[in-house]
N, C-alpha and C positions, 0 to 999 in steps of 0.2 A: 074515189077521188084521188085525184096524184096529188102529188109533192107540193106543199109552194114555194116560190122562190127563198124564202129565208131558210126554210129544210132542207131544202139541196147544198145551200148554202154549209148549214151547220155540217151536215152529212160529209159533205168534200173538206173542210175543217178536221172533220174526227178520221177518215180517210185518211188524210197525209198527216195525221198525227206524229210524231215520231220523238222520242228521247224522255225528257224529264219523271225517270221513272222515280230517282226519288222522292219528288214532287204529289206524284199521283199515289208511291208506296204510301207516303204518307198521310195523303186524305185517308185513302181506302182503310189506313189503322184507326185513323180519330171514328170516320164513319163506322165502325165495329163493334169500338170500346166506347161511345161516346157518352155514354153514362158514366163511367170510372175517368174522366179525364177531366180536368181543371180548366184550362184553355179551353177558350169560345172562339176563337176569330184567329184562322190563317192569314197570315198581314203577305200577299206574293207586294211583287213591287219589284222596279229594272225599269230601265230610261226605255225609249220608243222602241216600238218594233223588236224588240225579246222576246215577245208571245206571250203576253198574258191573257191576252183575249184567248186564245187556243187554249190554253190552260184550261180556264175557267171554263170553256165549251167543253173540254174533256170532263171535269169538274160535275158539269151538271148532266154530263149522260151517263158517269158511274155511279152517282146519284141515284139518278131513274132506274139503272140495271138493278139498282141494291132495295130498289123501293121505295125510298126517301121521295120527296119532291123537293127539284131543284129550281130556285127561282131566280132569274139573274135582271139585277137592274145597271144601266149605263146612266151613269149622272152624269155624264155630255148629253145625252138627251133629256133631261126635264129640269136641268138650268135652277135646280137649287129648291124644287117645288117639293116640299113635302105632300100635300095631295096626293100631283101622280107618285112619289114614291108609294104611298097608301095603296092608291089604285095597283100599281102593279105588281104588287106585294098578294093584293085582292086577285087578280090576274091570277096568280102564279097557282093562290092555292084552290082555286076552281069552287070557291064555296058560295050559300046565298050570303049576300051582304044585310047588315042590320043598319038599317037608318039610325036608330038613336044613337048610335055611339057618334058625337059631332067634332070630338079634337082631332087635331090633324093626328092621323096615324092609328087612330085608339080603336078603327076598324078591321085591321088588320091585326092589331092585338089581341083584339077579342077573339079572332075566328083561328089565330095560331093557338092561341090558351083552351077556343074549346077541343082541337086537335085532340084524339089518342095520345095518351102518353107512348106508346110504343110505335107511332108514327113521325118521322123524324122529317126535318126542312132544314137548307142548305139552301140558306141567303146570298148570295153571289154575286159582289157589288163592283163594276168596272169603274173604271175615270175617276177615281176618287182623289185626283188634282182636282179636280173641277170639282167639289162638296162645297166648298164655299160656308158658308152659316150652317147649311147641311150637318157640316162637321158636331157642332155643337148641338142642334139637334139628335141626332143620332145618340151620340155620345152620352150627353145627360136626361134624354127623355128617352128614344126607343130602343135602344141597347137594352138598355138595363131592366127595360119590362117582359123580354122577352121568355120564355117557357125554356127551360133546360133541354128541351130535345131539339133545340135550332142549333146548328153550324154554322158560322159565318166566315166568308170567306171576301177578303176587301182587297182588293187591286190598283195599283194606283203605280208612277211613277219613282213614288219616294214610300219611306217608311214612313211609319205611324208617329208623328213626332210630336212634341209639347206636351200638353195636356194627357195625352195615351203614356206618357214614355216616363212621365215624373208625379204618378199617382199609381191605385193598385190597379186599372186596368191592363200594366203589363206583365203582370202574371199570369193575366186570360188571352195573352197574346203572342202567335208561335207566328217568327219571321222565315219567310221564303225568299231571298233574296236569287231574282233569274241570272245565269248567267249562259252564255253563250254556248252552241250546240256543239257537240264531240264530231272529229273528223267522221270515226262509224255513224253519228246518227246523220251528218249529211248525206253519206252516201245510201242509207234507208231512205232519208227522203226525196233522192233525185231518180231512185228507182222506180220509186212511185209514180214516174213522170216518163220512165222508158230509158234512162238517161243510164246505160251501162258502162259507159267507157270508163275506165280508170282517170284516164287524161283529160277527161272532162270532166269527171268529179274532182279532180287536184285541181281544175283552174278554179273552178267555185269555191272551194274550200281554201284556197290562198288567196282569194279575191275578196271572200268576205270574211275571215276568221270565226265563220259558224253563228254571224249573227241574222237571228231568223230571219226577218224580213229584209234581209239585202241575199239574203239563198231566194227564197221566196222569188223575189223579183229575176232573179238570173237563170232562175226554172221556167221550160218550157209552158206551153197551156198545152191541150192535146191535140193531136193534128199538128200543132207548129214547125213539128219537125219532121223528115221522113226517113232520117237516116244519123248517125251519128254526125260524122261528116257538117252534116250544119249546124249542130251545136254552137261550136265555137264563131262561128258568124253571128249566134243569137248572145253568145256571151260577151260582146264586141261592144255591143247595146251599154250606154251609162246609168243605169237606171239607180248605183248606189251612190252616184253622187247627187241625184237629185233629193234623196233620203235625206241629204246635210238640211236644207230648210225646213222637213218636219223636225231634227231635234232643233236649229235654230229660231222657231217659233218659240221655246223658252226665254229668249235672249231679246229683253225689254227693251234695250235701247244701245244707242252707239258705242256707248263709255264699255258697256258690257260686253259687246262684239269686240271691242278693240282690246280688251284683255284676253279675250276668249284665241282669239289668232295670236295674239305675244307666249296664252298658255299650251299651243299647239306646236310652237317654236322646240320647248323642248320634249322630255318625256315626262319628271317628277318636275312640281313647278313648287313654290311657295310664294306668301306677298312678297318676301325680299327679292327672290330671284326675278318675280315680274318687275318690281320697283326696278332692277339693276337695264332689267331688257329695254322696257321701255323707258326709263330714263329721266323717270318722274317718281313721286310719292303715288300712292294711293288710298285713298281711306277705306278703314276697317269695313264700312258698309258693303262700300263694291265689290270687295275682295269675297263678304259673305252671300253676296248674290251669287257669284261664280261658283264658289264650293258649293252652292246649293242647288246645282245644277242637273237635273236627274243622270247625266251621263258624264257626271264626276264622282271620280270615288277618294275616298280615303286611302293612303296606303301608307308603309311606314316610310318615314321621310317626308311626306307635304301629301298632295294629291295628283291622281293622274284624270286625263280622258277617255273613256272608253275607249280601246285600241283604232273599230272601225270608227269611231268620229275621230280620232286623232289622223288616224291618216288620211281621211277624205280632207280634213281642214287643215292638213299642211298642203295636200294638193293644192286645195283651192288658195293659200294662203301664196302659194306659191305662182300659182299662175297670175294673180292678179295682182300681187307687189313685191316680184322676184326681188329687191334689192333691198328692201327691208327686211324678207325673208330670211335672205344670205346673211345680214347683218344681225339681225337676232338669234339664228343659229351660230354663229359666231361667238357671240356675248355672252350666249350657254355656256359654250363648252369652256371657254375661257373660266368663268365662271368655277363651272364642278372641275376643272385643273387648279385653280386655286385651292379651293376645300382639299380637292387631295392631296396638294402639296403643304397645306394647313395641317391636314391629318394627320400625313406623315411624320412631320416634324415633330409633334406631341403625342406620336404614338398613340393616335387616335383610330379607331375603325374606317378605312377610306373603303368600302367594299360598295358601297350603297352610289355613293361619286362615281366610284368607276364605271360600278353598272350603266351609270349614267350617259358617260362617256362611251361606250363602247356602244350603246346604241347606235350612235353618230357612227364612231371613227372605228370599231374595231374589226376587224376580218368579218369578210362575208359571212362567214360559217355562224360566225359570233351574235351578227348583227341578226341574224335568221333565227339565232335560239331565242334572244331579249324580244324579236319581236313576235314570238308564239308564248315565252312565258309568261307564266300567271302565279302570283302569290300565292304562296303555296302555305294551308296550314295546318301540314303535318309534322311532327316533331320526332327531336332523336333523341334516343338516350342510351349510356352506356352498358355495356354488357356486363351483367352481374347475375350469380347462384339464384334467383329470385327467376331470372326472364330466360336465363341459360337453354330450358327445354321448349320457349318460344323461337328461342332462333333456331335450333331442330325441328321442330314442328314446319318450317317456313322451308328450308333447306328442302325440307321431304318432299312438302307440296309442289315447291317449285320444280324440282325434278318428276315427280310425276303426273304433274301434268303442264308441261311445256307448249308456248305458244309462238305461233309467230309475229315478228311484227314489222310495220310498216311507219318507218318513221318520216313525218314529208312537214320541211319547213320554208321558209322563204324571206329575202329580203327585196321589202317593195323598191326598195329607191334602185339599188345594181339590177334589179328582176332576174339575181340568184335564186335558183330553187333546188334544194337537197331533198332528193330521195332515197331514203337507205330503207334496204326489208333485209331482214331475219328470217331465215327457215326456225322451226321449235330448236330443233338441237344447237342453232348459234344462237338462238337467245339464252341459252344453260351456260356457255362458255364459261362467262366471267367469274358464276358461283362453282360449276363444277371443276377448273381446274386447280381452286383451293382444296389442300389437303386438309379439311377440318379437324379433324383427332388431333391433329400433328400440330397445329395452329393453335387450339384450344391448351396443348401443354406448357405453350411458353410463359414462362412465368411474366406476370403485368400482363396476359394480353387482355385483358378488361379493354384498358383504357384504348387498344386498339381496335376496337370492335364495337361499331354503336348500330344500335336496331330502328329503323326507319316506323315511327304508328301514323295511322291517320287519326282522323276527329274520334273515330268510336275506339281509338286506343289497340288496334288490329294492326299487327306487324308487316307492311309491306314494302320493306327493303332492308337492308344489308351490307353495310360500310366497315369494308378491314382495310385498315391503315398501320402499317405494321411499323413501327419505332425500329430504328438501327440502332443498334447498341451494340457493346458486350457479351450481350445475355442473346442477342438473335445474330448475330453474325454468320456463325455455323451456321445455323439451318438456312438462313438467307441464301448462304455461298452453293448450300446444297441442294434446295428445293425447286421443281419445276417450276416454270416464269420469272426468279430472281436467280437463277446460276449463273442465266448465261451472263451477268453484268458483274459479276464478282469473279469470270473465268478471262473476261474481255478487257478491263481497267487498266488504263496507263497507270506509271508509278504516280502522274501528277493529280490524275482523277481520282483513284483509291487515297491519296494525302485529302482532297478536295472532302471526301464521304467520311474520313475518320474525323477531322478536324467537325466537321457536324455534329457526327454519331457522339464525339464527346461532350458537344455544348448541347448536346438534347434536340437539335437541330435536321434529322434524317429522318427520314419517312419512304416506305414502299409501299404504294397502292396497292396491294393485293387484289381487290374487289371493290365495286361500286355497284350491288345488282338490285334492283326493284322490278316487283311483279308485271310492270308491263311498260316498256319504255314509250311506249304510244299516246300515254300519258302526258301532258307537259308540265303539270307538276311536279310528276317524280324526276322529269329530265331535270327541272330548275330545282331540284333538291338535290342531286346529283353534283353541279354545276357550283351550288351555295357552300355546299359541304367543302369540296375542294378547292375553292377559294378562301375558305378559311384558315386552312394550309397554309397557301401562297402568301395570302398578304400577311400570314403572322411572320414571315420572314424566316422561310426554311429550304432545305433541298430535299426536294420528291423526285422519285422516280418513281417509273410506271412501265410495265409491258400487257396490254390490254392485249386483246386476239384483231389480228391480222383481218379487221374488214374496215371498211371507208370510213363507217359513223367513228370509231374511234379514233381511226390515225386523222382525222380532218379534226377532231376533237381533240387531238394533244398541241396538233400544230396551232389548230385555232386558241387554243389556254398559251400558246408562248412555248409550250415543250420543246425542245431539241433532240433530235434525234442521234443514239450513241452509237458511232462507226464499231463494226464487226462485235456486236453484241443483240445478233440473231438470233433465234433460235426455232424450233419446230414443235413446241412441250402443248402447244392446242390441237396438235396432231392433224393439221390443215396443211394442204401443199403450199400455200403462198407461205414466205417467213416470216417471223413475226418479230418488230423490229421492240427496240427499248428506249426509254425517253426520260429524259436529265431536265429538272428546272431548279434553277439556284437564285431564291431572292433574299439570300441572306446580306444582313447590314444594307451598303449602297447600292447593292444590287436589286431590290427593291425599287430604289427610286427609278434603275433602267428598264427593270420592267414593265414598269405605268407607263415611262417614255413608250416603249417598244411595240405595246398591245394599243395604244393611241395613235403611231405609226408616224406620219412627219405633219398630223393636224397640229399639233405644239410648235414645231419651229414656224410654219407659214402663221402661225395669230401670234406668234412674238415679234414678227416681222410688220406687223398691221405699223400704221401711222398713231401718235400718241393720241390722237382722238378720235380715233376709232377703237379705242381698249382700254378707255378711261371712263369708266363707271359708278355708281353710288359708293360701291364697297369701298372704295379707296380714298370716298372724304367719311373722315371722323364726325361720330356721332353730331358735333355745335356745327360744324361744316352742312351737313344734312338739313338743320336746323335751320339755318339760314337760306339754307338752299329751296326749301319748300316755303317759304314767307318770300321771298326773290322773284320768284316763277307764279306767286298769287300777285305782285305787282304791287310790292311793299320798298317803301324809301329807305334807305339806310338809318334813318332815325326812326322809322318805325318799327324796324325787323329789332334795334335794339331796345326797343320800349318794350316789344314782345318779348322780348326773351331776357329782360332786364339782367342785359350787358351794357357795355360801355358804346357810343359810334365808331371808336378806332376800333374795338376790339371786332368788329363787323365789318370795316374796311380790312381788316388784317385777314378775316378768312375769307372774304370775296376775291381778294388776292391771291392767296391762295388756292383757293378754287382756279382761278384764270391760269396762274402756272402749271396747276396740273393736268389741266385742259389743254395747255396749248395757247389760250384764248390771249385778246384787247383788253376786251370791256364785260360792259355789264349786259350788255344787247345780245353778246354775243354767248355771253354764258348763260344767258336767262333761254335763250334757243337751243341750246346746247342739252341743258337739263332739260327742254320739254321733247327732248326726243330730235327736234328738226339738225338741218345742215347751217353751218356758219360759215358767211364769207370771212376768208381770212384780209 
């Protein structure tokens, strides 16, 4: 007997399976050791269309390979019924059923307990948004009865939260959080489909940022195609923006939706910054429905949208109320230019603002890195006797066995696309033409030298930033990549580098190398590192090797490039030039101007009520302002707030001055977001 349709199904599933290997590395260790392990229940979880269903199909056919029986239920299908979950639990493990057992569940219990102990089950439970009471069932009645040889594996849009998260079940509970597919594994999976072009796997892979099911969808079916050549006519097709109303099925109601387009306005959002866009209060409620949105995440600084729903929903946000659009992006960026000019001022960290900013306004190059990078959480630390024969060990490997790589990024809104590839030997450059011995003798170079780890504390990168001083000037003046700038220096530039080198203030990038720049974590650590530099207010120089990715990368950071200070020391025909950035004292503040471009002087020039926002009334102003706008009398806003009437006429007043405004009609429109006849 052939196949039926749901087996062909699963079959074409496990087929184009491709990527989350350590995902599956990590079942296949619990399924091993599962006797020796603590944790019962792999928690996956990631907003729509990530792949969890593929997972968990993968899930249960390594299962079967290993001999376990894999049982998978979708609780979008039996709508909260313990029964059928019984039933299909019964289903799963193919055994005769016992009548007497009559509580919901207790059949399934029975026939897992009287299981072999050395026969193991691998529970497999989808849509667990949709458990509903289920939850607590589960939880406090069939969890917990369950036989020590089951695995559980629970899927669901969100993590495991309340009740799992604030008792001991989360010691029995290991988080897989999905996140979106590596440019190599889309091009694994478009091959599966015939799909060989390069130029056609870049348009997929900058169309959808590797999120499965919008790849999915812009993949052929078989037969569809009969040549490369029509690809791109098939990738022409909108099929990922029709995707936007499967995640907006989350989004209960209007109030929701109209924060949801204010929080796609920027990139990191919080309630103040919506409060300032849209131009009203919000309450703490609404605001926690948002965050709790499975295709919102936490990050540091407030939250963001998944990349592809953020830009499908500035699309749409765009095409259907361009002029609200423009004015909320506006009020952004205004916005993080305050903060940083706030930061500034107090010597505060503005790194985080800028980022912000440059998403919008900074260089193509710029806006193409923010919008491939991904919060990276690998750490640095510095070079000391302890890790010393770590950054050897690292050094070694990378030279002998050298990769190439293919770096391909983009900015949706200009439809810039950067592709830079590396042969193996230019991706060595940056570590091999440091002279290490030579480097390692300078006295302090500790603090010059930090070692890049990932999560499992594995060394993979490599940052010398070498201090000008006294103590390194010599060999600076001497050494291949920094001679030629100590041979070339006007008498006013060499004044410029000493006047630094004295206040601790100089710095030569010697190297910035990580195992594989293809990576976009390691680029946005790269990126992070060196801007720590910058905005602490110093002068960096830098002569990287003479190819695209970097010189687009100096110019994109603000570097300047320094006349007849060439040189040839990467042993490349092209020359290789050297680059000056000075953001010491006020120079700083020209900087932020400079990498923001002339978006600063056009929103200084807006009309006062068009750049007049919450931030710029005082706390009791606010106060007032949100009792005004519910359609409270001046004697009741002061009975609320037990003040005085005048002293409520005085900041309503105020309000109107700094609005621009008449009256109170017009300020009450004003704060709810609308237009006011003058």
């Amino acid at each position: 007997m052939g196949q039926t349709i749901g087996q062909k199904l699963s079959k074409l599933m496990l087929d184009h399976f491709v990527g989350r290997s350590f995902e599956t590395g990590l079942f296949q260790q619990y399924m091993n050791n599962l006797s020796e392990r603590t944790e019962r229940i792999l928690n996956v979880y990631g907003t729509a269309g990530i792949g969890k269903t593929y997972l968990l199909t993968r899930f249960a056919s390594m299962a079967e390979a290993m001999g376990a029986i894999p049982i998978q239920v979708n609780l979008q299908e039996i709508n909260g019924d313990t029964e059928a979950f019984d039933q299909i639990v019964l289903n799963g493990i193919k055994v005769v059923e016992d009548d007497s057992a009559t509580a919901p569940g207790s059949r399934s219990l029975q026939q897992m307990s009287d299981l072999p102990e050395e026969k193991k089950v691998v529970l497999l439970i989808d849509g667990y948004e949709e458990a509903g009471s289920l939850d607590y069932w589960l939880r406090t009645y069939y969890f917990p009865q369950l036989p020590p040889n089951i695995l559980i594996v629970v899927s669901g849009r969100y993590p495991l939260e309340g009740p799992w998260r604030f008792s001991l079940w989360k010691k029995l509970i290991v988080e897989l959080p999905l996140s979106s597919l590596t440019y190599e594994e889309i091009r694994q999976y478009l091959l599966h489909w015939g799909v060989t072009s390069e130029e056609a796997i870049d348009t997929v892979w900058l169309r959808t940022l590797g999120h499965p099911l919008a790849v999915s969808l812009l993949a052929p079916s078989p037969g569809e195609i009969k040549g490369e050549e029509d690809f791109f006519s098939l990738a022409e097709k909108e099929p990922i923006e029709a995707m936007l109303e499967k995640w907006l099925q989350e989004v209960t109601d209007d109030e929701l939706r109209r924060l949801l387009f204010a929080a796609s306005s920027v990139r990191t959002f919080q309630q103040e910054m919506l409060e300032e866009l849209i131009g009203n209060p919000i309450s703490p409620a609404s605001f926690d429905q948002l965050i709790k949105l499975s295709f919102v995440n936490r990050v540091t600084g407030g939250w963001q949208l998944h990349k592809i729903v953020w830009e499908n929903m500035r699309q749409t946000f765009r095409e259907r109320m361009p002029e609200q659009f423009e004015r909320y992006g506006r009020i952004g960026i205004l916005y993080s230019l305050k903060k940083v000019e706030n930061g500034y001022a107090v010597r505060k960290d503005i790194s985080r603002d800028l980022a912000e900013l440059l998403h919008f306004a900074g260089s193509p190059v710029l806006k193409a890195h923010y919008r491939h990078s991904r919060s990276s959480p690998n750490y640095r630390e510095p070079l000391n006797d302890e890790n010393l024969q770590e950054l050897e060990a690292y050094i070694e490997a990378r030279k002998n066995q050298p990769c190439p790589w293919n770096v391909l990024c983009s900015d949706p809104e200009s439809q810039a696309i950067f592709r830079f590839s590396f042969t193996p030997e230019q991706s060595l450059l940056r570590l091999s033409a440091v002279n290490w011995p030579d480097v390692l003798k300078i006295p302090d170079c500790n603090r010059s030298i930090q070692l890049l780890r990932n999560v499992e504390g594995r060394v993979i990168g490599a940052f010398t930033v070498l201090a000008i001083n006294a103590e390194t000037w010599e060999y600076l003046a001497s050494a291949p990549i920094s001679r030629s700038l100590f041979k070339s220096m006007t008498p006013d530039r060499r004044q410029q580098l000493s006047v630094a080198a004295d206040q601790g203030k100089a710095w030569f990038l010697l190297s910035a190398d990580v195992e594989d720049l293809e990576n976009e974590q390691l680029r946005s650590d790269i990126v992070t590192h060196l801007f720590e530099y910058i905005l602490a207010g110093n002068l960096i120089v830098s002569s990287p090797p003479p190819l695209d990715y970097y010189e687009q990368a100096m110019l994109g950071l603000g570097f300047e490039q320094i006349q007849d200070a060439e040189h040839d020391d990467y042993g490349m025909s092209k020359p290789t030039y050297t680059y000056w950035l000075d953001t010491r004292n006020s120079r700083l503040r020209s900087y932020v101007k400079k990498m923001v471009g002339e978006v600063e002087d056009e929103l200084r020039a807006l009309p006062l009520s068009e750049k007049v926002h919450l931030s710029d009334l005082t706390k009791r102003e606010k106060d007032v302002a949100k009792l005004l706008t519910a359609g409270y009398t001046n004697g009741e806003i002061a009975s609320s707030l037990y003040i005085s009437e005048a002293a409520v006429k005085k900041h309503v007043n105020a309000m109107l001055s700094k609005f621009g405004l008449k009256n109170r009609t017009q300020l009450a429109s004003k704060l709810l977001g609308g237009k006011t006849e003058k």
